[in-house]
C-alpha positions as CSV (number, residue, x, y, z in Angstrom):
1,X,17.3,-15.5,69.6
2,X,14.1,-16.8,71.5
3,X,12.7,-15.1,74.3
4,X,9.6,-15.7,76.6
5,X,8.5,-11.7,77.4
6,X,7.2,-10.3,80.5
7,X,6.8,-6.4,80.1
8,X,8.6,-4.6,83.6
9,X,6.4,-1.7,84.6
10,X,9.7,0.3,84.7
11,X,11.6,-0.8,82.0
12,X,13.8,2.8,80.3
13,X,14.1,3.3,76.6
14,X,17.4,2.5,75.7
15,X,19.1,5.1,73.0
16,X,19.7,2.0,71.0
17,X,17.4,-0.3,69.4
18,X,17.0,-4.4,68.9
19,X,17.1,-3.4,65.1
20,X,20.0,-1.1,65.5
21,X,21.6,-4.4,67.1
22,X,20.6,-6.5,64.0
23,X,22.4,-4.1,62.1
24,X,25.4,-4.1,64.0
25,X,25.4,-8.1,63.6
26,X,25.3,-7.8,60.2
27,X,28.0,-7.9,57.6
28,X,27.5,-3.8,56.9
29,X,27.8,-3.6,60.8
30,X,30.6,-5.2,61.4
31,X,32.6,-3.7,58.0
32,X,31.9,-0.1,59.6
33,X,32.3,-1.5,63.4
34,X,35.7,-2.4,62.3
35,X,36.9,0.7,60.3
36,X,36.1,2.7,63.1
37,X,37.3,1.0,65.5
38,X,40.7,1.1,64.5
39,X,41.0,4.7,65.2
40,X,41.1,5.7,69.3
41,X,37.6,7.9,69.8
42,X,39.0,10.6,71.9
43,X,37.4,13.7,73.3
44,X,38.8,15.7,70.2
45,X,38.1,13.2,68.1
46,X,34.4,12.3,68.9
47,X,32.4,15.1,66.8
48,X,34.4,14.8,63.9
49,X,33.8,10.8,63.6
50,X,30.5,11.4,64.7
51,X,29.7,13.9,61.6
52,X,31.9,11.2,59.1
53,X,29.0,8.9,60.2
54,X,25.9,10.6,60.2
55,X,27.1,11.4,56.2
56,X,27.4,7.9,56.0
57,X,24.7,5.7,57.7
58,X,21.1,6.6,59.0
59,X,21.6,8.6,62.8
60,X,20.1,5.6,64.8
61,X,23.3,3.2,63.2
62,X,25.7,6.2,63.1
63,X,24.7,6.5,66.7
64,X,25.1,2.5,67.4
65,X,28.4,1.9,65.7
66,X,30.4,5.1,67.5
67,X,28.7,4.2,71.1
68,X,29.8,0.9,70.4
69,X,33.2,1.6,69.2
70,X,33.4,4.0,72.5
71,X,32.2,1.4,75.0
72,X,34.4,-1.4,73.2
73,X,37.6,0.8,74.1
74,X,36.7,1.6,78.3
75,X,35.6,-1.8,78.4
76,X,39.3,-3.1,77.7
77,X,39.5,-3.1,81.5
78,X,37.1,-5.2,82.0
79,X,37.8,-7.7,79.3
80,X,40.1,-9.5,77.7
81,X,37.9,-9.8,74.6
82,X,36.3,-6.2,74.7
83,X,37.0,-5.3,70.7
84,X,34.7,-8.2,70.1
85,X,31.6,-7.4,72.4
86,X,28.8,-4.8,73.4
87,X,27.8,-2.7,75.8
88,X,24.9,-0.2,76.9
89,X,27.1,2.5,79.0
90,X,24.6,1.9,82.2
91,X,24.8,-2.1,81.6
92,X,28.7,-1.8,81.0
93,X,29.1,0.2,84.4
94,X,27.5,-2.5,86.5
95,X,28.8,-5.3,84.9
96,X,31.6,-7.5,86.5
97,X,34.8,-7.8,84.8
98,X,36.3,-11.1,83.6
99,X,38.5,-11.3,86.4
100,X,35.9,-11.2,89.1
101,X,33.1,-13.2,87.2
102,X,35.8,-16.2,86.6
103,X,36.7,-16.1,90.6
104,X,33.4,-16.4,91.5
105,X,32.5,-19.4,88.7
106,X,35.2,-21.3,90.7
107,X,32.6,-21.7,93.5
108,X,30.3,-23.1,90.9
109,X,32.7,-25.0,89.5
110,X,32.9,-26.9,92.6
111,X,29.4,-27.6,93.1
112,X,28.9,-28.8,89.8
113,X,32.3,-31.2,90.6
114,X,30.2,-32.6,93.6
115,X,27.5,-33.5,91.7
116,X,28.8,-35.0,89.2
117,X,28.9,-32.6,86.7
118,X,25.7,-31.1,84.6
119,X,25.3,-28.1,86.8
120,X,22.5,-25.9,85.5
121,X,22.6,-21.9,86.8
122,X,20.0,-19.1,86.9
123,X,21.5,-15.7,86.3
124,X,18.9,-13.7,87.2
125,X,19.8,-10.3,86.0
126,X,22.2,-11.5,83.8
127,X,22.3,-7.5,82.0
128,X,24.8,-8.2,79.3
129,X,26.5,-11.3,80.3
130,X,29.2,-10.3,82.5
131,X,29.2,-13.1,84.9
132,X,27.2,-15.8,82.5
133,X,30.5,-15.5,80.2
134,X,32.4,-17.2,83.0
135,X,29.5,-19.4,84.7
136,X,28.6,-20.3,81.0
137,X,32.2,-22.3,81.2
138,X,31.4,-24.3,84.4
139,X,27.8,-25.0,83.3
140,X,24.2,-24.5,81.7
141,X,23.2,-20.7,82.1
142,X,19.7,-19.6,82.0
143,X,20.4,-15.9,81.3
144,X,17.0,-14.0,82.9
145,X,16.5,-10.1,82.0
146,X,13.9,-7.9,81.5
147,X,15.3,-6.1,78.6
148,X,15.6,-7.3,75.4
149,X,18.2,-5.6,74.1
150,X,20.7,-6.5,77.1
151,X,19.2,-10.1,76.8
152,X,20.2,-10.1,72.8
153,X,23.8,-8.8,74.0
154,X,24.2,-11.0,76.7
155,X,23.9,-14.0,74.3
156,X,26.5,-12.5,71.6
157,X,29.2,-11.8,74.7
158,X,28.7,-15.0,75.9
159,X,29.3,-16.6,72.3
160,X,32.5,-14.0,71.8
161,X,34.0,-15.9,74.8
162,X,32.5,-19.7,73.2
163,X,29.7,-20.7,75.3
164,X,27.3,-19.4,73.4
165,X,25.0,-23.3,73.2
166,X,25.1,-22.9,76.5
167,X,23.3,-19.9,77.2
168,X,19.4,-20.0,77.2
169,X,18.4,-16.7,77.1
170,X,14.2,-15.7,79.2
171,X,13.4,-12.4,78.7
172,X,10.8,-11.8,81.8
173,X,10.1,-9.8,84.9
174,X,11.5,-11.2,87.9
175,X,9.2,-9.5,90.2
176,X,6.6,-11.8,88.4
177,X,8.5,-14.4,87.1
178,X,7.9,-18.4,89.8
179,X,11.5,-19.4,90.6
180,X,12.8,-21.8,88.1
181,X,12.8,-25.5,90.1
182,X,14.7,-27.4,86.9
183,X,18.3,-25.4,87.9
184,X,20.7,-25.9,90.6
185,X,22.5,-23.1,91.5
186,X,21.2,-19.0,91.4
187,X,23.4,-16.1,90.4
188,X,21.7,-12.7,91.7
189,X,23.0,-9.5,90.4
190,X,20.3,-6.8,91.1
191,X,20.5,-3.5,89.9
192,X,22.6,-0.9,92.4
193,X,21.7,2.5,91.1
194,X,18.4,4.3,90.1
195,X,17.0,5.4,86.4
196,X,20.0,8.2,86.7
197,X,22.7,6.4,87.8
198,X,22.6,7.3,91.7
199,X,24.2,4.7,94.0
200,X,22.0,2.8,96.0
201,X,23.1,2.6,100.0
202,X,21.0,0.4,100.9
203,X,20.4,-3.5,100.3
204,X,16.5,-2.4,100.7
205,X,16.7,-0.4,97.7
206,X,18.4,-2.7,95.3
207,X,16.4,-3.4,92.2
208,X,14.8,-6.6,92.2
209,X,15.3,-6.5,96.6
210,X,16.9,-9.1,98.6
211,X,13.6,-10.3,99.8
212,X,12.5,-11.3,96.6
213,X,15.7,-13.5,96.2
214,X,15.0,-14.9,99.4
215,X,12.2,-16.6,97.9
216,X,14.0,-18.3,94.9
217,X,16.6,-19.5,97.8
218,X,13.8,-21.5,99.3
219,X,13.1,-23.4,96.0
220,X,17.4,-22.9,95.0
221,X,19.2,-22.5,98.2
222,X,22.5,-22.6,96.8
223,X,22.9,-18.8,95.6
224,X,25.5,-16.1,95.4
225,X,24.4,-12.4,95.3
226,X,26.3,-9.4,94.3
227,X,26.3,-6.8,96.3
228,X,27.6,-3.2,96.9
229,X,31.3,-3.4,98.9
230,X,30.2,-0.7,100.7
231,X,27.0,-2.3,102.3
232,X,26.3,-1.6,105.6
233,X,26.9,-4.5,107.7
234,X,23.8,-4.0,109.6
235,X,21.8,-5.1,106.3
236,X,24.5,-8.4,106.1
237,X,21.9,-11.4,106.3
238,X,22.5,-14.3,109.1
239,X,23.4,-17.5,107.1
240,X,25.3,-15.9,104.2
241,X,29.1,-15.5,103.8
242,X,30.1,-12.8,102.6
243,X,33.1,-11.9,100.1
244,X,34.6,-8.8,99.2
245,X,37.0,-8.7,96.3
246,X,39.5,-6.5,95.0
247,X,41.4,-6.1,91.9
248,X,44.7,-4.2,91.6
249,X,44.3,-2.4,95.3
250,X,40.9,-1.6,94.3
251,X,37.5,-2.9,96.3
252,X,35.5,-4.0,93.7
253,X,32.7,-6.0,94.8
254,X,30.6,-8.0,97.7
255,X,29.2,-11.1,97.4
256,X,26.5,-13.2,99.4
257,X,27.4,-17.1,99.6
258,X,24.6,-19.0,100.5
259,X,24.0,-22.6,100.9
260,X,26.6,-25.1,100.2
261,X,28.6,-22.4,98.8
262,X,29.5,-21.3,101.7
263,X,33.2,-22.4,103.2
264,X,32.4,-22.2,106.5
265,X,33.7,-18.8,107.3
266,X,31.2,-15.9,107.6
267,X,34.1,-13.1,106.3
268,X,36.6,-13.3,103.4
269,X,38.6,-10.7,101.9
270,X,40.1,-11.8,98.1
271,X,42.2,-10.0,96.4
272,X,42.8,-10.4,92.5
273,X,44.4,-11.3,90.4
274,X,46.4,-13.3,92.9
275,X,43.5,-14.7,94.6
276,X,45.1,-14.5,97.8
277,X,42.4,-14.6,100.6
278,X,42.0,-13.6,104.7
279,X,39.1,-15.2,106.1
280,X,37.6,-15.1,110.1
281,X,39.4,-17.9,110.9
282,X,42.6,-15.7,110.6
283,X,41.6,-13.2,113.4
284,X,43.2,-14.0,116.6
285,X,42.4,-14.8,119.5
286,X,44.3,-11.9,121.5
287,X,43.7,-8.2,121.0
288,X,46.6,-6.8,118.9
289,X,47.8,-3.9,120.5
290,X,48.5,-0.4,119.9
291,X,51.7,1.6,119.5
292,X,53.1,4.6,118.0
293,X,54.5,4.3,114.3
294,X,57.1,2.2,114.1
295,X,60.2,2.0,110.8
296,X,57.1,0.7,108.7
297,X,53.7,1.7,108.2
298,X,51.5,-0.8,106.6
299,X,47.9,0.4,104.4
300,X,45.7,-2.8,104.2
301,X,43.9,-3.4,100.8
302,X,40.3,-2.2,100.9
303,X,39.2,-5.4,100.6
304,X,40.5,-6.5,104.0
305,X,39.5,-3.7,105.9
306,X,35.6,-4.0,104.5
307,X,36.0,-7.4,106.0
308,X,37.0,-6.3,109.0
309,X,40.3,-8.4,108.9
310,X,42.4,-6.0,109.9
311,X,43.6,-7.8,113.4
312,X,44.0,-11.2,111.0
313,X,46.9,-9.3,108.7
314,X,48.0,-7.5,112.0
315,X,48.1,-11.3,113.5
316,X,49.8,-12.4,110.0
317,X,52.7,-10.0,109.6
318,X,53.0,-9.8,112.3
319,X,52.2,-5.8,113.3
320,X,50.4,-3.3,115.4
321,X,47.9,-1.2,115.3
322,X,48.1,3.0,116.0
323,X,45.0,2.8,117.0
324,X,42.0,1.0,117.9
325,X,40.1,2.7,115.3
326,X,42.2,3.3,112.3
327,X,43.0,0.7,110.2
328,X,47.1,1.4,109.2
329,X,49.3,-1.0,111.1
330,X,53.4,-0.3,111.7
331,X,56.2,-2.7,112.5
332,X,60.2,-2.8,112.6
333,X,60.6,-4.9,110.0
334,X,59.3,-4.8,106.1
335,X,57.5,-7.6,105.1
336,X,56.4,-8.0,101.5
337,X,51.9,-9.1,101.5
338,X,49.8,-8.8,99.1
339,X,47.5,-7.7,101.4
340,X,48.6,-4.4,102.2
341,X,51.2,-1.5,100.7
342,X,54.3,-0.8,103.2
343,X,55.9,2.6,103.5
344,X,59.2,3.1,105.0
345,X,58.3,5.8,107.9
346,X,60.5,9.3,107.9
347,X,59.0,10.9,110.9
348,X,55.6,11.3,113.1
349,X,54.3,14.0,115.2
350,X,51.1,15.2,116.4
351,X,49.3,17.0,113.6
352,X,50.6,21.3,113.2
353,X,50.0,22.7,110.4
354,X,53.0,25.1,110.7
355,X,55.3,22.5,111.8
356,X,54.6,20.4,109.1
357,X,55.2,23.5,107.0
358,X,58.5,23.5,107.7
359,X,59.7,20.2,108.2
360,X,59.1,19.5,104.2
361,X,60.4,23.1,103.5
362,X,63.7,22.4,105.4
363,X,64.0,19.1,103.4
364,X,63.0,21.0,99.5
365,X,60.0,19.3,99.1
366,X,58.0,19.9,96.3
367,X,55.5,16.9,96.1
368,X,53.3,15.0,98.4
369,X,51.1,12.3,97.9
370,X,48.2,12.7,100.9
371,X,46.1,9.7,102.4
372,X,43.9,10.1,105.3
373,X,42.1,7.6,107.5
374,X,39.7,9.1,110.3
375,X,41.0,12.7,109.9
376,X,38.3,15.2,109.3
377,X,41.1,17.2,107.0
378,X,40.7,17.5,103.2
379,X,43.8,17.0,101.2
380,X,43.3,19.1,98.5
381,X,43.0,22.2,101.1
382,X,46.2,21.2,102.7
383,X,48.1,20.6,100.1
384,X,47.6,24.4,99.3
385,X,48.5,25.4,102.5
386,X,51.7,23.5,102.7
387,X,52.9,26.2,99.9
388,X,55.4,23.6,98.6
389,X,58.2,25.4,96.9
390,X,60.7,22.7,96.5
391,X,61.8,20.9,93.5
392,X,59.1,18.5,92.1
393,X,61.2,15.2,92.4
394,X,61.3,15.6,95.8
395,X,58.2,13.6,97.0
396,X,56.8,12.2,100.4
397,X,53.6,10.3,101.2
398,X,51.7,12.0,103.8
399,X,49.8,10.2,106.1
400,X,46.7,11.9,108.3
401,X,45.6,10.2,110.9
402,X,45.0,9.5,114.9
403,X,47.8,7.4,117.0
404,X,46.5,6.6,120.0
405,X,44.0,8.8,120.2
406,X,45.3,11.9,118.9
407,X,45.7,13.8,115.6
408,X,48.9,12.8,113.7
409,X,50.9,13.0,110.4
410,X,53.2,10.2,109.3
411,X,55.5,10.9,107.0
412,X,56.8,8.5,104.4
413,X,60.0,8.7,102.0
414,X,58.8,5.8,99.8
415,X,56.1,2.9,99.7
416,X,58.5,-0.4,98.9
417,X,57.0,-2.7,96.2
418,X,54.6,-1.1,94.7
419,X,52.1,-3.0,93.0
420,X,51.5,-3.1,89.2
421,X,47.7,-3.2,87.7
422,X,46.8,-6.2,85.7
423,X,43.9,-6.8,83.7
């Protein structure tokens, strides 16, 4: 492991050390890495391993081998080679998944195809190597971090997946650190919460800030940053596209196309693992209009509505809106999309707490699932005040909402197709 070193003037102690590390590595490490590994490290598990080890090894490798061992089991959803890798828990938290990190090396991929091949990439950031696994299989990765110890694991995760000769690992500040002319493409993953793990709203706050990228852009202008999905779209820079991915229903991520990685549209909405995308040049051209609930109601992925794509599914379906503001759409017919869950609709009416009371009394319900979109009610509260007393297998999906204009609750008997997670 080389490293060039630049100290960062607000660089946190991590709980475990580069020699702690070594030790993991080594034969020792990896005899007791795998014993306990093969026992699940639950909540009433934890102290007792915890004590087994502290009998056994010094506390700072006791301490390494179970945090390991812990991390290596949440990150299974992550990645597909999690038993083989490591974590810090903050570095494992912002770190992409597999899934997400090999979608966006496709872009990369490209380039490098375009230019013959030999791509070289600056992951600036690169924390443990959760993108520079993927990118490490298009091209040459320069993995840049300020910490040495995500540095060192960067380089191990990145060999677990077999790309290790390709990742050159520069320890350095980037707030110091001249913008590297010998590479072709940037990767820009700054850091989106604070020493204690608060979210960051804003772009201005990120950790290195966009501004400073801005500068590496005018020596690498092809660039893709990652970004919070729930950026405000105020902050959205002129001349990037942006990206917002899902996985499994889920929004996951943003990201900032820049240069010729752009495709020419300014909004995208992916959804993985299908890869199925809804770009501006879906929207139409006409307003789509509003109606009352119709047999179906239809609950766009997150990722489209972030994108503000809702009028291109509406346009694709096709579909209405219920209103101008709220994002569910409703049609007569079912029509399976990736792109949003559809719920066969049992009944609407304008929102009574006492009427909707009884309406799932009179039918024995005893279980509801609630969703709300631009209702200032809180589920939990009215779920209590429904007083269910039915029998427990007798469900509806609850709906709270405005149709055109007004306070409403759409009642659904089932949701048809629902989706099953993949990792």
């Amino acid at each position: 492991f080389t490293q060039r070193t630049v100290t960062h003037p607000t660089a946190s102690i991590s709980l475990m050390t580069l020699d702690d590390f070594a030790f993991l590595l080594s034969p020792d490490g990896q005899q007791w890495l795998a014993d306990v590994g093969k026992t699940a490290v639950t909540p009433q598990t934890h102290l007792q391993i915890a004590t087994w080890l502290r009998q056994k090894l010094p506390p700072n490798q006791a301490q390494a081998v179970l945090e390991t061992v812990v991390l290596r089991q949440q990150a299974t959803i992550k990645f597909s080679r999690a038993a083989q890798m490591y974590f810090t828990r903050p570095a494992l938290e912002q770190a992409s998944g597999k899934m997400i990190a090999q979608h966006r090396a496709r872009r990369f991929q490209l380039l490098s195809s375009q230019q013959g091949g030999n791509l070289r990439i600056a992951d600036l950031g690169c924390g443990i190597g959760g993108d520079a696994l993927a990118l490490a299989a298009e091209a040459e990765v320069t993995g840049v971090e300020w910490e040495p110890l995500r540095l060192a694991m960067a380089q191990e995760n990145v060999r677990v997946y077999g790309h290790g000769e390709r990742f050159h690992p520069l320890q350095a500040d980037l707030y110091s650190l001249t913008p590297l002319r010998e590479v072709d493409a940037l990767f820009f993953d700054p850091a989106r919460r604070d020493a204690q793990g608060r979210r960051f709203f804003s772009m201005a706050q990120y950790r290195p800030p966009l501004s400073l990228i801005d500068q590496w852009r005018a020596v690498v202008p092809e660039t893709a940053v990652k970004i919070s999905p729930g950026v405000d779209y105020a902050e959205l820079p002129d001349g990037a596209e942006v990206e917002f991915v899902s996985v499994n229903g889920e929004v996951k991520e943003g990201v900032l196309w820049y240069g010729r990685f752009r495709s020419g549209d300014q909004r995208r909405a992916t959804l993985l693992p299908g890869g199925d995308s809804l770009t501006t040049a879906d929207l139409p051209q006409e307003t789509i209009d509003c109606t009352p609930p119709k047999a179906y109601l239809y609950e766009p992925d997150g990722a489209v509505i972030r994108a503000h794509l809702v009028a291109a599914l509406a346009a694709k379906l096709p579909a209405n809106q219920i209103d101008a503001s709220i994002a569910y759409l409703t049609a007569d017919e079912a029509i399976q999309t990736p792109f949003a869950r559809c719920f066969a609709v049992e009944a609407h009416f304008p929102f009574q707490l006492k009427k909707l009371r009884h309406y799932l009394r009179e039918r024995r319900v005893g279980n509801v699932t609630i969703k709300k979109r631009g209702s200032p009610i809180e589920p939990d509260m009215l779920r209590r005040q429904l007083r269910l007393s039915g029998t427990k297998n007798s469900h509806r999906f609850i709906f709270l909402t405005h149709v055109l204009g007004e306070p409403f609750v759409i009642i659904s008997t089932e949701e048809l197709w629902a989706r099953k997670n993949e990792v």
